[in-house]
N, C-alpha and C positions, 0 to 999 in steps of 0.2 A: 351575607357572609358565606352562606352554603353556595351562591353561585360563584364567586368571586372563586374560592377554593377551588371548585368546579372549571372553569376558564382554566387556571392555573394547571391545573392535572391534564389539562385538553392539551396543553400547550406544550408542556413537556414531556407528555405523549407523543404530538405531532415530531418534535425536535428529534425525538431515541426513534421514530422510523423511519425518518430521512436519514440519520447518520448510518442506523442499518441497512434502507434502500442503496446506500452510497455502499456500502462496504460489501453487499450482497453483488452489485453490478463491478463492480473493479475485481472482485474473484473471480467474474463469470469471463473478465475480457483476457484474449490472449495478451501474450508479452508486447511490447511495442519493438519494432524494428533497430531504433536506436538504441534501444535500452541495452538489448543483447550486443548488438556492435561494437557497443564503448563498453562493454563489461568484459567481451572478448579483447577488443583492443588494448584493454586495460592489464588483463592477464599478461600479456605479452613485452608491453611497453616498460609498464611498473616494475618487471622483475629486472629490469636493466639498472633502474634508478639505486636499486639497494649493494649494487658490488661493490667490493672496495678498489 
């Protein structure tokens, strides 16, 4: 019973450092090139769609 618990605690230990590993490396990466492009593009384009 005590190891079963154990496992279990291991495991959703292991799971909360990977999603942190994951969320520590994507802060650390710069922006991505398209990302910025279509969000400037988008600035530009979008404010056309809303005239009347």
């Amino acid at each position: 019973m005590l190891a079963r618990r154990f496992t279990i605690v291991c495991l959703l230990l292991s799971l909360f450092g990977m999603f942190f590993a994951i969320l520590v490396a994507e802060a650390g990466r710069p922006a991505r090139s398209w990302d910025v492009a279509s969000s400037n593009a988008c600035r530009f384009v979008c404010v056309n769609h809303f005239r009347p």
